[in-house]
LOTORLO-334857 format. One record per atom (N, C-alpha, C, O): residue number from 1; residue in one letter; x, y, z; atom name. Coordinates in nm, 3 decimals. Example, Ala and Ser with C-alpha at 12.3 -4.5 7.8 and 13.67 -1.06 7.14 Angstrom:
1, A, 1.319, -0.569, 0.780, N
1, A, 1.230, -0.450, 0.780, CA
1, A, 1.320, -0.330, 0.780, C
1, A, 1.424, -0.332, 0.846, O
2, S, 1.285, -0.225, 0.708, N
2, S, 1.367, -0.106, 0.714, CA
2, S, 1.290, 0.003, 0.787, C
2, S, 1.341, 0.114, 0.804, O
This chain:
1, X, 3.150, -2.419, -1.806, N
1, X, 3.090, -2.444, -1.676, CA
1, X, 2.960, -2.365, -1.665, C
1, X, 2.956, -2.247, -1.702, O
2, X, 2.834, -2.437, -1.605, N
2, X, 2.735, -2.356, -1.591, CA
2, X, 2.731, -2.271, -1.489, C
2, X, 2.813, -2.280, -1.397, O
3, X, 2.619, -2.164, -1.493, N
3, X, 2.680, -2.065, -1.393, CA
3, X, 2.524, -2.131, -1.329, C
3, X, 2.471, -2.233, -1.372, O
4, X, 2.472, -2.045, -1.218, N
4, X, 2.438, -2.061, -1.088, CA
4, X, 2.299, -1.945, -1.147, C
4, X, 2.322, -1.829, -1.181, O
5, X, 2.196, -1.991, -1.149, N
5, X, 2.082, -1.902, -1.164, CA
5, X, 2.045, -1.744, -1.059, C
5, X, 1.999, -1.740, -0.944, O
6, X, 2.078, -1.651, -1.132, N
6, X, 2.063, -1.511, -1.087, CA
6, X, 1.943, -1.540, -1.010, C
6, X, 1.846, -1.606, -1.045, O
7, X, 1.971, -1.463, -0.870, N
7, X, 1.821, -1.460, -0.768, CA
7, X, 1.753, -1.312, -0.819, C
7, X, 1.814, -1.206, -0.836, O
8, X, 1.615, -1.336, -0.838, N
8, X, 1.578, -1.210, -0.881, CA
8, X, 1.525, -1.097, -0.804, C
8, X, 1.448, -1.118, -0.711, O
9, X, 1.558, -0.991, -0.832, N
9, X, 1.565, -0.887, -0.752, CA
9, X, 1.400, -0.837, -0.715, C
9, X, 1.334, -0.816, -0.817, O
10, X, 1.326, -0.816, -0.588, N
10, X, 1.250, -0.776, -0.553, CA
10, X, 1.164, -0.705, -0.561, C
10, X, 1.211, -0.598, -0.600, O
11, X, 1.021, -0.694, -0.541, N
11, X, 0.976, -0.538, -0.603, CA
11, X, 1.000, -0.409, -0.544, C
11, X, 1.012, -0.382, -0.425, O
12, X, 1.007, -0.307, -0.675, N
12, X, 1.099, -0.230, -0.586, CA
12, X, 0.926, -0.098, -0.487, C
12, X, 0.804, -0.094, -0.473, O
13, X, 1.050, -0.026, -0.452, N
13, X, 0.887, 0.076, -0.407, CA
13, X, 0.790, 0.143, -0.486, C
13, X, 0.840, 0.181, -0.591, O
14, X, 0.691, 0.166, -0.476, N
14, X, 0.587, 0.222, -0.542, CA
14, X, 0.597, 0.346, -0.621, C
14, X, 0.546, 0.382, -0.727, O
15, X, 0.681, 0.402, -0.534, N
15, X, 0.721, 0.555, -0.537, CA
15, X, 0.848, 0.545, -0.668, C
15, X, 0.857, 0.630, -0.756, O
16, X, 0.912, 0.461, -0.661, N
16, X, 1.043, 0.461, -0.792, CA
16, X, 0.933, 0.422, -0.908, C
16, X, 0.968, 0.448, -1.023, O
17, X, 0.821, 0.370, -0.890, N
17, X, 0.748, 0.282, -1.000, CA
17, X, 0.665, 0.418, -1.054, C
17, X, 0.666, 0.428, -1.177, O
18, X, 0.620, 0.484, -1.009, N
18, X, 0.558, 0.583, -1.067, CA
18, X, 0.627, 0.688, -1.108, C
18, X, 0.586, 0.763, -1.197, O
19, X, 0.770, 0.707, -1.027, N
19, X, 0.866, 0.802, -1.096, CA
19, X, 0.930, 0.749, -1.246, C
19, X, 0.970, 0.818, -1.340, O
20, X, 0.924, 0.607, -1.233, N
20, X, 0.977, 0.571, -1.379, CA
20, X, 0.872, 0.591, -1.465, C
20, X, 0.897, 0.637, -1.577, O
21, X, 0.758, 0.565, -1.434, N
21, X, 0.623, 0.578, -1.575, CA
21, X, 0.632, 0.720, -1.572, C
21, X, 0.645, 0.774, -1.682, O
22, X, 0.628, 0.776, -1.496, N
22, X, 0.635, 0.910, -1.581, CA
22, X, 0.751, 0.977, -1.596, C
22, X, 0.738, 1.096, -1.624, O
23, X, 0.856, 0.936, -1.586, N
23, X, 0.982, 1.007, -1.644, CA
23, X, 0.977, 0.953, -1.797, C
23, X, 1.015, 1.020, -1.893, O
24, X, 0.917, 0.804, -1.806, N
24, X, 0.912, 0.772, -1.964, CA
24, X, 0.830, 0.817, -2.012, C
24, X, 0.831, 0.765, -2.123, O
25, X, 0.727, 0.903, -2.005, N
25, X, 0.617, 0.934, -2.066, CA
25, X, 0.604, 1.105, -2.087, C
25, X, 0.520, 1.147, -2.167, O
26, X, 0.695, 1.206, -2.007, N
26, X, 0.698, 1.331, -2.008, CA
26, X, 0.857, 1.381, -2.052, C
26, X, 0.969, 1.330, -2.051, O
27, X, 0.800, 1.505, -2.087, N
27, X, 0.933, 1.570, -2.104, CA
27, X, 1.027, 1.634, -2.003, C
27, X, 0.960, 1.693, -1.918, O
28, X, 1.135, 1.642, -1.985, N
28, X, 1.196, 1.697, -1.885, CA
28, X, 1.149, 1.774, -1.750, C
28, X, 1.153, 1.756, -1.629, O
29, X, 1.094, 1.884, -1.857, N
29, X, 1.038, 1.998, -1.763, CA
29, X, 0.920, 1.970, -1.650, C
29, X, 0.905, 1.999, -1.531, O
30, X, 0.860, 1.912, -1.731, N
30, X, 0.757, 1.844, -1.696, CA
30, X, 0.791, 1.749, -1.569, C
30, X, 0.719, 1.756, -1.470, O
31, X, 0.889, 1.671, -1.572, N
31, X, 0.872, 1.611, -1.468, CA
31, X, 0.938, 1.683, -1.350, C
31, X, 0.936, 1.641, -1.235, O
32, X, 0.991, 1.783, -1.387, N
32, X, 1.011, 1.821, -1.205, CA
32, X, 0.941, 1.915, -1.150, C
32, X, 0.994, 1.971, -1.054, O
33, X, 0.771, 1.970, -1.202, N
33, X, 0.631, 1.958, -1.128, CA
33, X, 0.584, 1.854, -1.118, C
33, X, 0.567, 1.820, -1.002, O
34, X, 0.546, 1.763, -1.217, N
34, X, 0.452, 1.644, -1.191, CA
34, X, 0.498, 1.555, -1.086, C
34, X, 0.450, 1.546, -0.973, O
35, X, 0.603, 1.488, -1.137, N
35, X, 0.621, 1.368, -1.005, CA
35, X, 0.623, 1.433, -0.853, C
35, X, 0.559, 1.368, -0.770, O
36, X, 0.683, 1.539, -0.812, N
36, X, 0.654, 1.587, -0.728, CA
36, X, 0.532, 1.644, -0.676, C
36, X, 0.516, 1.658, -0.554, O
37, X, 0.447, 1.677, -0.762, N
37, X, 0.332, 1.668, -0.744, CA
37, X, 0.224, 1.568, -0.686, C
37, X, 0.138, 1.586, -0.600, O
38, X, 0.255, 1.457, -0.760, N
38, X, 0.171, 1.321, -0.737, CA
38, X, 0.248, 1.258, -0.637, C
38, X, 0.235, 1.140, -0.604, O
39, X, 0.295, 1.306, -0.610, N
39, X, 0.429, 1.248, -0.443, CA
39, X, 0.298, 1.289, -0.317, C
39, X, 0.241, 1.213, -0.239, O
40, X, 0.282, 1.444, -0.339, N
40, X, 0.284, 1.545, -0.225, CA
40, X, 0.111, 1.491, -0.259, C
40, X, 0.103, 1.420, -0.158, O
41, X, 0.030, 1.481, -0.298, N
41, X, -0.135, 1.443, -0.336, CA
41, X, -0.107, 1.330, -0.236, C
41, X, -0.129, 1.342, -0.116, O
42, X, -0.049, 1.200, -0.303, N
42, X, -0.069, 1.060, -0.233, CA
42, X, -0.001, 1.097, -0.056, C
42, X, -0.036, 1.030, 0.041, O
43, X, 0.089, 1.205, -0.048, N
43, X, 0.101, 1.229, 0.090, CA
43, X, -0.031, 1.257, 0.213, C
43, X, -0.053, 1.213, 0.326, O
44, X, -0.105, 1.364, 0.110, N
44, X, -0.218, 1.411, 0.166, CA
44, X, -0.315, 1.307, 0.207, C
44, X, -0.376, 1.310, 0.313, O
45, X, -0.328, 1.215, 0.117, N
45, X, -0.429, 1.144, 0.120, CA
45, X, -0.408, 1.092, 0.246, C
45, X, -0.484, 1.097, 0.343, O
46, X, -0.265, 1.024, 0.235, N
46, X, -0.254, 0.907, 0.333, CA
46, X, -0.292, 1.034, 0.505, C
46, X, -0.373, 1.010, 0.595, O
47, X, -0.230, 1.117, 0.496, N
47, X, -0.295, 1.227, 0.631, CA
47, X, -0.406, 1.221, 0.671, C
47, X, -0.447, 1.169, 0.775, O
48, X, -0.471, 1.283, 0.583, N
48, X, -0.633, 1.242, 0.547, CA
48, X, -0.710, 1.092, 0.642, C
48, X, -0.786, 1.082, 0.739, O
49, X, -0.647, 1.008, 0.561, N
49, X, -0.713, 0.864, 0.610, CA
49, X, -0.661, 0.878, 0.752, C
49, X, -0.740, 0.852, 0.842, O
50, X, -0.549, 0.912, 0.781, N
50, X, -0.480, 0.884, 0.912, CA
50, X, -0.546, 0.946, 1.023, C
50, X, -0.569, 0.899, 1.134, O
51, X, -0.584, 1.104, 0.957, N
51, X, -0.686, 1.214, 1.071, CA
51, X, -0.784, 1.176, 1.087, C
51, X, -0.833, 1.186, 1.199, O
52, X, -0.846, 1.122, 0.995, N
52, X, -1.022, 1.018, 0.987, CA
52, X, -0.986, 0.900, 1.073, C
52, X, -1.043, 0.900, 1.182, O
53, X, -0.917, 0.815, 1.053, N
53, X, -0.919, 0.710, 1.149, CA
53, X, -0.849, 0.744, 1.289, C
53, X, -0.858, 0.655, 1.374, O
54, X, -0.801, 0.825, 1.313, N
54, X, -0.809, 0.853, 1.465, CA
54, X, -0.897, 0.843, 1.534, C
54, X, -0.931, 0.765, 1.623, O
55, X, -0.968, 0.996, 1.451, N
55, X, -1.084, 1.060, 1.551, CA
55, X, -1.246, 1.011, 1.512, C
55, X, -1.358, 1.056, 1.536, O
56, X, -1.197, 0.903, 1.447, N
56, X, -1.359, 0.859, 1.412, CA
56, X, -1.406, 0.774, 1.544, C
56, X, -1.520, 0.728, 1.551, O
């Protein structure tokens, strides 16, 4: 019997997408500064744009 075509799963968040490229690309240690790192940067930024477009 044929089965029923798998619905495919969605994209996931940005944030799992960059934690996976660099968990495949570094060594252990490494990733628990970096990804947290590049978490807390793209946080800033988005502040940044947010404090600028208020008060502009």
């Amino acid at each position: 019997m044929a089965r029923a075509p798998q619905p495919r799963r969605g994209p996931t968040a940005p944030g799992s997408a960059l934690r996976a490229l660099l968990r495949c690309n570094l060594p252990p240690g490494a990733q628990r500064v970096v990804v947290p790192a590049v978490l807390v940067f793209l946080v800033l930024i988005n502040v940044v744009l947010i404090v600028l477009l208020a008060f502009r």
